[in-house]
Backbone bond lengths (Angstrom), bond angles and torsions (degrees), N, CA, C in turn:
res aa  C-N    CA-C-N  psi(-1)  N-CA   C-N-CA  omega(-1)  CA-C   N-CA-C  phi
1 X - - - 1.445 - - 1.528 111.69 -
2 X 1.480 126.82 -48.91 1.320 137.60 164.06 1.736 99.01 -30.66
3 X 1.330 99.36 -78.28 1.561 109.32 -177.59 1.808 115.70 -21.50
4 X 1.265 101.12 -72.48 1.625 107.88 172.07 1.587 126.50 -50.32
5 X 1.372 112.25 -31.65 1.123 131.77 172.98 1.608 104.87 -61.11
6 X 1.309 110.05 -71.95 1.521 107.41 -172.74 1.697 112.01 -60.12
7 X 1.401 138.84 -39.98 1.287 175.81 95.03 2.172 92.66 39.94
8 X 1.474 96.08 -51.34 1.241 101.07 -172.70 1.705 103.96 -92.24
9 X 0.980 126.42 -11.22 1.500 136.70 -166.26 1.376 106.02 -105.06
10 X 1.254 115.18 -26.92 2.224 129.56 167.74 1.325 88.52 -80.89
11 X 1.315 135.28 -74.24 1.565 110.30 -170.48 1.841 118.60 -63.26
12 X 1.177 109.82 -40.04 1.595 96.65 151.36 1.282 109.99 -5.18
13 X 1.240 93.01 -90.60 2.261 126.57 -149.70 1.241 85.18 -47.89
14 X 1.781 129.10 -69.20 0.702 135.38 -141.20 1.666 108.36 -69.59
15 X 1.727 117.55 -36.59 1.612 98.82 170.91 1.176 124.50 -89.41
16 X 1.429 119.04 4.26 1.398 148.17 133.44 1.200 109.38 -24.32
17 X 1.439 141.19 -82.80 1.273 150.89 159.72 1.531 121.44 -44.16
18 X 1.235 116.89 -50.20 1.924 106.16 157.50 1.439 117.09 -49.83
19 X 1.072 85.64 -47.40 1.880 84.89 -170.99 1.878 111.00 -70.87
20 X 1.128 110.48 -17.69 1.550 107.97 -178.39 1.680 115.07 -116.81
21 X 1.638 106.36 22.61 1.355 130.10 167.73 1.861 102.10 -107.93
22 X 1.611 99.88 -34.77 1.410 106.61 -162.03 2.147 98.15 -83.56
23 X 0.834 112.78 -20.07 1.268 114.84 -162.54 1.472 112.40 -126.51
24 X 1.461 133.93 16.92 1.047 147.14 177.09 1.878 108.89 -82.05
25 X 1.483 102.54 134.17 1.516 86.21 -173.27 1.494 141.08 -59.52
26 X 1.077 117.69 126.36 1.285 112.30 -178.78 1.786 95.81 115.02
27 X 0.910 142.12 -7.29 1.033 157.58 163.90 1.674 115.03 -58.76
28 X 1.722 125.90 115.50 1.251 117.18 155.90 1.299 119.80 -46.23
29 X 1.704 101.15 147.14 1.032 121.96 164.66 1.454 125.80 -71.24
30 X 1.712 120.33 167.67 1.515 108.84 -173.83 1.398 123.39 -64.72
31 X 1.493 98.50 -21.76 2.054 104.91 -174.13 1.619 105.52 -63.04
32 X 1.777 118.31 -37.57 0.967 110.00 -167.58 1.702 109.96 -94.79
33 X 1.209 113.60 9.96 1.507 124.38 175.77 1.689 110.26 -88.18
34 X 1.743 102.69 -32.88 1.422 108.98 -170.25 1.879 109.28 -88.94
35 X 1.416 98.47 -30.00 1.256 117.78 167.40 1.785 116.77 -52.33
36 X 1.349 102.34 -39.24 1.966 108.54 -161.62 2.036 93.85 -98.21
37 X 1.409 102.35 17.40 1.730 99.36 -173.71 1.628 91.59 -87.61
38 X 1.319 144.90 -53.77 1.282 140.76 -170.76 1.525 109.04 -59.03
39 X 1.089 110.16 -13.32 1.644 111.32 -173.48 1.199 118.07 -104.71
40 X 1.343 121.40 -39.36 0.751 153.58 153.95 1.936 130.70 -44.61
41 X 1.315 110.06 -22.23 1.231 150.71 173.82 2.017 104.46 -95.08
42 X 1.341 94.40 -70.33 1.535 82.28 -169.61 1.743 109.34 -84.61
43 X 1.445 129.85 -13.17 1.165 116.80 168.08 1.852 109.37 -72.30
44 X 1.413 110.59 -20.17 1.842 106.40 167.88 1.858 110.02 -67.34
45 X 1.135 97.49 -36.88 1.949 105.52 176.79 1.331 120.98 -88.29
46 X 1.392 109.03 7.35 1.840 126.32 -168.44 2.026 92.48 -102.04
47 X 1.240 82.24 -44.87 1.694 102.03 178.99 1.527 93.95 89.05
48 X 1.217 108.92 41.79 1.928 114.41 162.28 1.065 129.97 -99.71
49 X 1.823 123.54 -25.23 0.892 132.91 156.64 1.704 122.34 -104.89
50 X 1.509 102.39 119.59 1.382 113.45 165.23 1.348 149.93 -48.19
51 X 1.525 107.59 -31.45 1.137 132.00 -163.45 1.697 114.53 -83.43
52 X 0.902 118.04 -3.45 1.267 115.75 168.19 1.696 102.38 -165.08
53 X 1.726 106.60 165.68 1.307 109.31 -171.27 1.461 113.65 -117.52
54 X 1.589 116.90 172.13 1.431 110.35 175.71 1.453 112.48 -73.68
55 X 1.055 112.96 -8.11 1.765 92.75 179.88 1.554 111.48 -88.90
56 X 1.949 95.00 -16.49 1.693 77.91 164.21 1.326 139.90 -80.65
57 X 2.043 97.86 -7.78 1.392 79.39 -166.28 1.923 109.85 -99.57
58 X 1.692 87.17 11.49 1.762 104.55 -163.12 1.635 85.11 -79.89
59 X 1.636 122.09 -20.66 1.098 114.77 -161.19 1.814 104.19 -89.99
60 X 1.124 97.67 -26.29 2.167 108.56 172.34 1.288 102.46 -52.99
61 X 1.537 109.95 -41.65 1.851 116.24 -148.52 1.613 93.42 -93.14
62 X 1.122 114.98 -20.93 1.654 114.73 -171.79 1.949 96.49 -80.87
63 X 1.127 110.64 -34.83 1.393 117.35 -179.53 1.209 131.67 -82.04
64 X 1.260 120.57 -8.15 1.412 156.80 -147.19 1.962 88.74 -119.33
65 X 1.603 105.57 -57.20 1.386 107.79 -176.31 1.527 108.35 -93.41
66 X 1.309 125.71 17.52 1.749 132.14 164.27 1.327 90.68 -83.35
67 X 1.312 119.41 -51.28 1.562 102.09 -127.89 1.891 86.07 -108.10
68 X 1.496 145.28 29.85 1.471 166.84 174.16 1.519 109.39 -125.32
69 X 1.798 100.68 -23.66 1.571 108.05 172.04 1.308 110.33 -59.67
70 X 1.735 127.03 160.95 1.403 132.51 131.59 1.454 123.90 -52.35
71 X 1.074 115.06 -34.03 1.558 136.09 159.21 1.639 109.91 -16.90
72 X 1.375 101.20 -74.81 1.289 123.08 174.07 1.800 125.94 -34.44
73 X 1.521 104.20 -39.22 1.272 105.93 -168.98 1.717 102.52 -86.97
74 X 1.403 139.16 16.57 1.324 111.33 -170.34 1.556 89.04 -97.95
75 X 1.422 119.26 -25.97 1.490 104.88 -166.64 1.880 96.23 -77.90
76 X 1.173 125.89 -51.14 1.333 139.88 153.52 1.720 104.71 -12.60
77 X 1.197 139.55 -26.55 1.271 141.94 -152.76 1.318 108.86 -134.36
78 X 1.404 117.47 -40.19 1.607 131.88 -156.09 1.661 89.59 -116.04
79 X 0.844 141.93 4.97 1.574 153.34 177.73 1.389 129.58 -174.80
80 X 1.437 122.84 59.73 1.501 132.18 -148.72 1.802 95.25 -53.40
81 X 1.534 114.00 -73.15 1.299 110.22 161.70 1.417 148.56 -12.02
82 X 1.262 94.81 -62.78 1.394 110.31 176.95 2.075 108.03 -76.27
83 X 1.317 115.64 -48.93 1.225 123.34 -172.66 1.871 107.61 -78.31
84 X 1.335 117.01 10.62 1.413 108.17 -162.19 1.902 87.98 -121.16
85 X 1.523 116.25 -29.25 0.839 126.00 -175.89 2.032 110.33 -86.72
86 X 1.291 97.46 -25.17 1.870 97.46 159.47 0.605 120.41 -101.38
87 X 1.328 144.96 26.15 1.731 160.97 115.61 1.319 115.36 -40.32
88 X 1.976 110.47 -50.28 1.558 115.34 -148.65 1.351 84.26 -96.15
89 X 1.467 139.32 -17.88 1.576 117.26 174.71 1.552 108.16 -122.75
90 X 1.731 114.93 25.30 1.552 115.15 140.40 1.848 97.80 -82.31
91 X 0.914 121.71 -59.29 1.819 118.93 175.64 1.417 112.38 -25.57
92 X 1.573 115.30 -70.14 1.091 96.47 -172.44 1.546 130.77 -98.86
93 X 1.695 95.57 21.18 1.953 98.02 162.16 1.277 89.35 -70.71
94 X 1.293 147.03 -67.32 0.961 140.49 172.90 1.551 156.00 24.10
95 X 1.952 72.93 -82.71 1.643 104.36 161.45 0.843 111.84 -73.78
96 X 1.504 134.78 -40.76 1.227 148.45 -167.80 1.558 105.89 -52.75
97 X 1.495 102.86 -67.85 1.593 119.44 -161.54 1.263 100.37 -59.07
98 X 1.584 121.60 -54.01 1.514 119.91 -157.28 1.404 96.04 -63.71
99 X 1.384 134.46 -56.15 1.411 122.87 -176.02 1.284 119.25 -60.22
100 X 1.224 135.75 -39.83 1.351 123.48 167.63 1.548 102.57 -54.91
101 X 1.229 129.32 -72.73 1.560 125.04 -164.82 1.682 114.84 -55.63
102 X 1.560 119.85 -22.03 1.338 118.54 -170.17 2.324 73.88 -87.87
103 X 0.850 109.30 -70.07 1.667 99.99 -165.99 1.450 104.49 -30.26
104 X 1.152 109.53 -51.63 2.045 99.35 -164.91 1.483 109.52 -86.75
105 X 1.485 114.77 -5.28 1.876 111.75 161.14 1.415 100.05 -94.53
106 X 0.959 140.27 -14.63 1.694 120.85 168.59 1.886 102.05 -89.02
107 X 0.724 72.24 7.47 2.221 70.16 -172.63 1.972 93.40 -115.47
108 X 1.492 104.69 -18.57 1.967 100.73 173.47 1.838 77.27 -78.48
109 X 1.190 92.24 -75.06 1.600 104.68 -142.85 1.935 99.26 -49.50
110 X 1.173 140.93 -40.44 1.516 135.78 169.55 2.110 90.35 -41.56
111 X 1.273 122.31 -57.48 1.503 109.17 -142.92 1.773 103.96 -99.87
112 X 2.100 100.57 -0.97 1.687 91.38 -174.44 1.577 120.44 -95.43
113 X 1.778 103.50 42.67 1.322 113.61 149.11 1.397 107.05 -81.15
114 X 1.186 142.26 -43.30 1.361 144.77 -152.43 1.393 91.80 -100.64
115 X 0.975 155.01 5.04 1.517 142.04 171.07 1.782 107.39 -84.89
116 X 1.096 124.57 140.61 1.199 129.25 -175.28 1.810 101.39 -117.24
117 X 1.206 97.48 125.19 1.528 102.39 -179.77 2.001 118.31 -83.63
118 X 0.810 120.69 155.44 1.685 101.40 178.49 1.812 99.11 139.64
119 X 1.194 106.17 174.32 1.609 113.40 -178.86 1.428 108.29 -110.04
120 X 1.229 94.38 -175.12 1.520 105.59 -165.22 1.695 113.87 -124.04
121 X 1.005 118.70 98.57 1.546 118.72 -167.90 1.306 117.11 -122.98
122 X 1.762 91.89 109.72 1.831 112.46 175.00 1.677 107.99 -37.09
């Protein structure tokens, strides 16, 4: 019971912290967060953007398709508790990830006019 308790209090914090990364002033809004996901996607598979990798984002989309699965509902059913509570912190890795990764590809892509591509020779 402890376990679930604390379990429910980390995903707390944790959409706690998306949401007060996502809404801090000066901060995009969600249209333009949901908007920079297609681009954001194929400049990671273009191999243009650095900042994050495909297995992370194969790992959003795999989680994204658990929790839309039928899959999903036996623990949901056969352990309401337990299966309702690995839902609420698959959700907000989620939330979590996409806003950090949509924030630091709109903050590459705003400044990767000024980046100069090329090597570096002693």
């Amino acid at each position: 019971m402890a376990f679930a308790k604390s379990m429910r209090w980390g995903v707390l914090l944790s959409l706690a912290r998306a949401f007060r990364t996502a809404t801090r002033p000066g901060a995009l809004g969600p249209g333009a967060r949901l908007t920079s996901l297609p681009r954001l996607v194929l400049a990671t598979f273009r191999g243009e953007y650095p900042g994050t990798s495909r297995l992370r984002l194969l790992l959003i989309a795999g989680a994204l398709v658990y929790l839309i699965s039928p899959v999903d509902l036996v623990p949901v059913v056969l352990l309401p508790l337990i299966g309702l509570s690995v839902d609420s912190l698959i959700i907000s890795w989620i939330a979590a990830s996409l806003i950090n990764e949509t924030e630091s590809f709109l903050g590459w892509e705003s400044n990767r006019d000024g980046i100069v591509r090329g090597e570096i020779i002693p």
